[in-house]
DSSP file (Angstrom, degrees, kcal/mol; ACC not computed):
  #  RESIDUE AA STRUCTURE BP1 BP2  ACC     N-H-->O    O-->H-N    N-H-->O    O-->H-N    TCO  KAPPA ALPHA  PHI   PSI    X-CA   Y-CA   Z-CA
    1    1 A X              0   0    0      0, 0.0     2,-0.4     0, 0.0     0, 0.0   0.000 360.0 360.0 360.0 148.2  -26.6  -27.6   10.8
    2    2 A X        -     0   0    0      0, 0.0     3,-0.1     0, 0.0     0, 0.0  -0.966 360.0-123.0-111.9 132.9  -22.9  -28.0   11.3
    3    3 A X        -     0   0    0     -2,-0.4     0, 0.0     1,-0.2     0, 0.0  -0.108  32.5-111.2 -59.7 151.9  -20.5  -25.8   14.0
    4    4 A X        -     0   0    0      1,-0.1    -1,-0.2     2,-0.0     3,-0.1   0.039  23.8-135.8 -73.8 174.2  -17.8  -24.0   12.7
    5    5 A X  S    S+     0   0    0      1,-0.4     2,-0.3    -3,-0.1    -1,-0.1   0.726  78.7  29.3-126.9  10.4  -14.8  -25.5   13.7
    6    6 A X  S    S-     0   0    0      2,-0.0    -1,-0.4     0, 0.0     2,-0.2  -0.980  70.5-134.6-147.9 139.3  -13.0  -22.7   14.6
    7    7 A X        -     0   0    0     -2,-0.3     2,-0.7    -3,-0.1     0, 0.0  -0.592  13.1-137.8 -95.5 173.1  -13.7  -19.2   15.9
    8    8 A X        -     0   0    0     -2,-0.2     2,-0.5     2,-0.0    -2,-0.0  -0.879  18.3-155.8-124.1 131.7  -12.4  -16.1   14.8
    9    9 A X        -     0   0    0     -2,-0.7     2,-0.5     1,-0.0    -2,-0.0  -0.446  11.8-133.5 -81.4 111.5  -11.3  -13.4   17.5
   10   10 A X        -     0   0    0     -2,-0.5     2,-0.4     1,-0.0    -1,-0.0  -0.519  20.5-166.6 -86.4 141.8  -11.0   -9.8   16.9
   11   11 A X        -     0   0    0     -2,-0.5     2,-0.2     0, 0.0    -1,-0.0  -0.903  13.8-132.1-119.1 125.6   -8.0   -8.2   18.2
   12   12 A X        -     0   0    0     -2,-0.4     2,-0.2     1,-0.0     3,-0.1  -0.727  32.7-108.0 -74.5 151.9   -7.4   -4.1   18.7
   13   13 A X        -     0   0    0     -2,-0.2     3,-0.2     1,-0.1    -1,-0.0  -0.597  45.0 -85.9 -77.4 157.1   -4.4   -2.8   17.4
   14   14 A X        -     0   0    0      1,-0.2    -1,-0.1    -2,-0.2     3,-0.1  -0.067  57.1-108.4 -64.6 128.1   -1.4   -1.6   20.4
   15   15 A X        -     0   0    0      1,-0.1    -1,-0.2    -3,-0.1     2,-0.0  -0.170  42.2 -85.3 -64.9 154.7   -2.3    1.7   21.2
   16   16 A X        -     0   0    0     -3,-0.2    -1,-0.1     1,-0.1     4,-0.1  -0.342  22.1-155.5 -71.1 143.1   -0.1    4.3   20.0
   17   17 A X  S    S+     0   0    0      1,-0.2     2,-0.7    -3,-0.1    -1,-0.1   0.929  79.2  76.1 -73.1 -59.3    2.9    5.3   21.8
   18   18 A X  S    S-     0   0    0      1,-0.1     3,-0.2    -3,-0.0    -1,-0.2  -0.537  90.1-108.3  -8.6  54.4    2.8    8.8   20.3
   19   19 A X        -     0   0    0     -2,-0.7     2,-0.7     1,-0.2    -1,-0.1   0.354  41.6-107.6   5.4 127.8    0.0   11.7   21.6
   20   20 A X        -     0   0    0     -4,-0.1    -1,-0.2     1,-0.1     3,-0.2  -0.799  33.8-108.8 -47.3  90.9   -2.5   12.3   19.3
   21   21 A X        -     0   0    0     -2,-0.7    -1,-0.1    -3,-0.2    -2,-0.0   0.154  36.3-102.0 -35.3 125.4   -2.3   15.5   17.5
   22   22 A X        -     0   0    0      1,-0.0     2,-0.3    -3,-0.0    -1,-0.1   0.148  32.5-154.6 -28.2 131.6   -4.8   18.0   18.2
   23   23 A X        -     0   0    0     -3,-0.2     2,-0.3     0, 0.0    -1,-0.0  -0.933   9.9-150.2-112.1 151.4   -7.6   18.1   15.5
   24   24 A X        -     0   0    0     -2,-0.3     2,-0.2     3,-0.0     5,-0.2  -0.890  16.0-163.1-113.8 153.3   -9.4   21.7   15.3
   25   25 A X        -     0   0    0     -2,-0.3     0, 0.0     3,-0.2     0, 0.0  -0.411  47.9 -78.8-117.4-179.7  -13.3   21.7   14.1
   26   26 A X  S    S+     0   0    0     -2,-0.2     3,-0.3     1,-0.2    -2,-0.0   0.654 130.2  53.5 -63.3 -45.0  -15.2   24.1   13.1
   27   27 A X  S    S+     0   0    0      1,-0.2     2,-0.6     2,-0.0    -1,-0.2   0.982 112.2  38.0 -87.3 -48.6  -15.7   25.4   16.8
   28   28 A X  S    S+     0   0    0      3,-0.0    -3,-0.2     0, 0.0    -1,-0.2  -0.720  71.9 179.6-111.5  92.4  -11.9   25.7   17.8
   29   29 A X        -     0   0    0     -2,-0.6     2,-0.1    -3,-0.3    -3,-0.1  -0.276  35.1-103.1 -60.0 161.5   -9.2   27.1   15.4
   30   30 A X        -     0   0    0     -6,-0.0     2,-0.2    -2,-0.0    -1,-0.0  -0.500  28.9-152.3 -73.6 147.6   -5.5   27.7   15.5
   31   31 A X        +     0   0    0     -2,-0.1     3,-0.1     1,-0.1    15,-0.0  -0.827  34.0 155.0-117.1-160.1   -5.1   31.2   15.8
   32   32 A X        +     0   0    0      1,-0.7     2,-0.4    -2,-0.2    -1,-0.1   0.381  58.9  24.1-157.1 -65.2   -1.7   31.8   14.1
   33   33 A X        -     0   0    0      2,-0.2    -1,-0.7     1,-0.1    14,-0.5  -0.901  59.4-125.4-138.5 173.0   -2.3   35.9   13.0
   34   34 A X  S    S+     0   0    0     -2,-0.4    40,-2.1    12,-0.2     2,-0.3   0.621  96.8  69.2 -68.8 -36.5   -3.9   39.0   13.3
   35   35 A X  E     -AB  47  73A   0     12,-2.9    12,-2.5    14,-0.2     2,-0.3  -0.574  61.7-168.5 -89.6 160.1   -5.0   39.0    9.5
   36   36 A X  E     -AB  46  72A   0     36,-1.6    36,-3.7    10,-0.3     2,-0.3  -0.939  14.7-146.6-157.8 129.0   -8.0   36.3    7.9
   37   37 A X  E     - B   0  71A   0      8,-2.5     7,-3.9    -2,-0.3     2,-0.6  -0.703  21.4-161.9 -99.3 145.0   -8.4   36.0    4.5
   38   38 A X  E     -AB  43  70A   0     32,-1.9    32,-0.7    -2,-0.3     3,-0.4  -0.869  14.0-165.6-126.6 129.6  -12.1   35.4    3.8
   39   39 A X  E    S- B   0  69A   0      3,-5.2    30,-0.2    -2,-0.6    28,-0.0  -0.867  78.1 -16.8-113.8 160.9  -13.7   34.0    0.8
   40   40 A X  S    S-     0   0    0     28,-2.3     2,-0.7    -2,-0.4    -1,-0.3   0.785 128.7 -46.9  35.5  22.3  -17.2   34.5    0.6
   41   41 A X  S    S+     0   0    0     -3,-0.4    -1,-0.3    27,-0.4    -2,-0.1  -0.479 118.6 112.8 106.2 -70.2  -17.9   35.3    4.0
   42   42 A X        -     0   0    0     -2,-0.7    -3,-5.2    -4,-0.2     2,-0.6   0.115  66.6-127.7 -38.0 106.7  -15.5   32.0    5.1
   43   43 A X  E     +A   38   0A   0     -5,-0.2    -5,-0.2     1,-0.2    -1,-0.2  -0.349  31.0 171.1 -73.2 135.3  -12.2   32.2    6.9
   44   44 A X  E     -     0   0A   0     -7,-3.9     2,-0.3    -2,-0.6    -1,-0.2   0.888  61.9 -12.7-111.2 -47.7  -10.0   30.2    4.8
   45   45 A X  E     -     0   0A   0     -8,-0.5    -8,-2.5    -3,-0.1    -1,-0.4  -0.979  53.8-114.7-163.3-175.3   -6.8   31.3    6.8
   46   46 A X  E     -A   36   0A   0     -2,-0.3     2,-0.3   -10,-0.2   -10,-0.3  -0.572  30.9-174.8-109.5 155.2   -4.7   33.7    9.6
   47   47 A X  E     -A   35   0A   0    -12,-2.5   -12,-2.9   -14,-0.5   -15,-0.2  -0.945  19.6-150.7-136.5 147.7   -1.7   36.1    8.1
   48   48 A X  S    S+     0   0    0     -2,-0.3     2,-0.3   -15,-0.2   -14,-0.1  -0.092  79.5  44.1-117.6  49.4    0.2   37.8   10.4
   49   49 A X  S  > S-     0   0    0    -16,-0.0     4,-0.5     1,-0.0   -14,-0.2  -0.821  73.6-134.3-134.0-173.8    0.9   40.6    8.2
   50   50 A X  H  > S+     0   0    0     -2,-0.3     4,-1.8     3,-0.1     5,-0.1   0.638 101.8  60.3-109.9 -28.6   -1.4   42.4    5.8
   51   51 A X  H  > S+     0   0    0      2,-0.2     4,-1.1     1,-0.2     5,-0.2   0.977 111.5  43.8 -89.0 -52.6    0.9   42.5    2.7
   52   52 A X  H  > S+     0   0    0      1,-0.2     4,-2.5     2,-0.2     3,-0.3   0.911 112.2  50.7 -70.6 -25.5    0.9   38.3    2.6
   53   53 A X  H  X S+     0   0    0     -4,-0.5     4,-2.3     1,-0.2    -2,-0.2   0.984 114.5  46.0 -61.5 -66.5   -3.2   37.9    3.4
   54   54 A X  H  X S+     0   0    0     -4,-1.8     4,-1.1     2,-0.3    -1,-0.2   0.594 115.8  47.4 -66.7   2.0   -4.0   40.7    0.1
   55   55 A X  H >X S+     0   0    0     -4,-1.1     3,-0.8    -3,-0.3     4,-0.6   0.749 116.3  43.5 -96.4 -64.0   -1.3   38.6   -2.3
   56   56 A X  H >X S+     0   0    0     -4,-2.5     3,-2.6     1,-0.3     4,-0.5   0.832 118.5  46.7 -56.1 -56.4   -2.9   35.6   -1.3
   57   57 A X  H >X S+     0   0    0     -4,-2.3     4,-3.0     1,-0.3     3,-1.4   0.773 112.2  46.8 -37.3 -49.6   -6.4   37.2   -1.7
   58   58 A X  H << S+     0   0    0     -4,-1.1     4,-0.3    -3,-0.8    -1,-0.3   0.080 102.5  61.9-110.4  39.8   -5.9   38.5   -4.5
   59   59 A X  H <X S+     0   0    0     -3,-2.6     4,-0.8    -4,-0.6    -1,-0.3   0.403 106.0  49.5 -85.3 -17.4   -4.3   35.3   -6.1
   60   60 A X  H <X S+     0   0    0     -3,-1.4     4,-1.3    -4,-0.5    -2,-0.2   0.715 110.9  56.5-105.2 -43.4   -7.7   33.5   -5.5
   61   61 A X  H  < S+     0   0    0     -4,-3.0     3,-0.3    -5,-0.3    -3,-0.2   0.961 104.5  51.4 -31.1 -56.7   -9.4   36.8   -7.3
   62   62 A X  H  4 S+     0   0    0     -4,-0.3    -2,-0.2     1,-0.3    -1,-0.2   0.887 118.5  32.6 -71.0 -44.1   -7.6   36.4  -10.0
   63   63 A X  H  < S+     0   0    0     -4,-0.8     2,-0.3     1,-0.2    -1,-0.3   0.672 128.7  34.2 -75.7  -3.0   -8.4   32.8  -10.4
   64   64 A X  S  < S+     0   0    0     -4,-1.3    -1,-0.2    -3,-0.3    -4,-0.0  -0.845  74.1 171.7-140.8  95.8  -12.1   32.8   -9.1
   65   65 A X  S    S+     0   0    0     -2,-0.3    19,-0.1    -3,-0.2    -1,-0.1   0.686  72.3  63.2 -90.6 -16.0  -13.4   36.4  -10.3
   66   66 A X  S    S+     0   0    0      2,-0.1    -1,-0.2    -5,-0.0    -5,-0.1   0.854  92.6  87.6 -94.8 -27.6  -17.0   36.1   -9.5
   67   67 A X  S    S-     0   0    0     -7,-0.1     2,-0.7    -6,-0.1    -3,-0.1  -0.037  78.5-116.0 -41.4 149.5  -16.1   35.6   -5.0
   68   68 A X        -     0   0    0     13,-0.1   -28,-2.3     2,-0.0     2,-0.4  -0.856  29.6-166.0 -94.9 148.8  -15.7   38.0   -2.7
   69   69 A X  E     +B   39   0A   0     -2,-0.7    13,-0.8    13,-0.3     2,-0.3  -0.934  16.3 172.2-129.2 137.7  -12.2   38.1   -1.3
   70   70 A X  E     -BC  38  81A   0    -32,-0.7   -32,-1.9    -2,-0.4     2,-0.5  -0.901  30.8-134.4-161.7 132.7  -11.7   40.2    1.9
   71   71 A X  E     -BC  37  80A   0      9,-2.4     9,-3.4    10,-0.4     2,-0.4  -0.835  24.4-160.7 -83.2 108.3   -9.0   40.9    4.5
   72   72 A X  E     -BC  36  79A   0    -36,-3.7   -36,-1.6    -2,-0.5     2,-0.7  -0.765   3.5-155.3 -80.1 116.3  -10.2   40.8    8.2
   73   73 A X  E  >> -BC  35  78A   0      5,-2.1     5,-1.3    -2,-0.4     4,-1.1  -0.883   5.2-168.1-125.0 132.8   -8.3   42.5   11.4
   74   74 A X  T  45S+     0   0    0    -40,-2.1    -1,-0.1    -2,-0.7   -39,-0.1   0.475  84.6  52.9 -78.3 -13.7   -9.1   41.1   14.3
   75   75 A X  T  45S+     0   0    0    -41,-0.2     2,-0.6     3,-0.1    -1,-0.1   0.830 122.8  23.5-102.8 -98.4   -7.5   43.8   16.2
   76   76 A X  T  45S-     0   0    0      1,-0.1    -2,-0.2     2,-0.1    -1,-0.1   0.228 103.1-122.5 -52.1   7.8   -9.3   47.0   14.6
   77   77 A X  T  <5 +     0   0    0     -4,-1.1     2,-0.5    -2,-0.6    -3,-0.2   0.806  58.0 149.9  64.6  32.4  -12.4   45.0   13.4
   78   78 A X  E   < -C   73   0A   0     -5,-1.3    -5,-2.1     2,-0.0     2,-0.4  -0.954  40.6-147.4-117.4 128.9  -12.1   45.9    9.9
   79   79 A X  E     -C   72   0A   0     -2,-0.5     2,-0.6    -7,-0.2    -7,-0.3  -0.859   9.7-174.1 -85.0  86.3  -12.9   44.6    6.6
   80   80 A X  E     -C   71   0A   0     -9,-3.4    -9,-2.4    -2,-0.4    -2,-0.0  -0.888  12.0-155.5 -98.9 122.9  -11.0   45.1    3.0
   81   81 A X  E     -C   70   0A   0     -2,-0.6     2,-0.6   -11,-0.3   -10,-0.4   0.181  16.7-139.5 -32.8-177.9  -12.4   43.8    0.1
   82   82 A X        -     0   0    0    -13,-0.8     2,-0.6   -12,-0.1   -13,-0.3  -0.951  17.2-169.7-157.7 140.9   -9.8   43.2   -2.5
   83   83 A X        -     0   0    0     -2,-0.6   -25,-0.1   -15,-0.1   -21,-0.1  -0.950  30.8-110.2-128.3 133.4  -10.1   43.9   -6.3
   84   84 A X              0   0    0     -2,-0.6    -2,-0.0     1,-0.1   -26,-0.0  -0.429 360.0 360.0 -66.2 152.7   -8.2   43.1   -8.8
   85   85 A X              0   0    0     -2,-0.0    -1,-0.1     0, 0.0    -2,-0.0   0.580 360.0 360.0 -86.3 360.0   -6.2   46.2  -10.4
């Protein structure tokens, strides 16, 4: 058998100067507002008002009719559905 004649050497790249942004998982979210739009049982995202979670909910009705779409508040622990009119 014949030796290489050269090796080759693995190098890391310079770490970055720059903090690494936070990642959230499954187990820790931003929260951001008081409303969560939910599809199917899943929070999809925070409002802090009520009027912008129900347009976006019921923008995802209107395209997806067979989900359930619902507005969560985390402060009074309540649950709206949304229907399309």
């Amino acid at each position: 058998m014949a030796l290489r004649d050269g090796t080759k050497a693995l190098t890391k790249p310079p770490p970055a100067e720059e903090p690494a942004e936070e990642r959230f998982s499954q187990r820790k979210r931003p929260e951001t507002g008081r409303f969560r739009l939910q599809v199917d049982r899943q929070t999809k995202r925070s409002y802090t008002t009520i009027e912008a979670a129900q347009e976006a909910g019921l923008a995802i009705k209107m395209a997806h009719p067979i989900v359930q779409v619902a507005v969560y508040d985390i402060q009074e622990s309540t649950n709206t559905i949304i229907e399309p009119a």
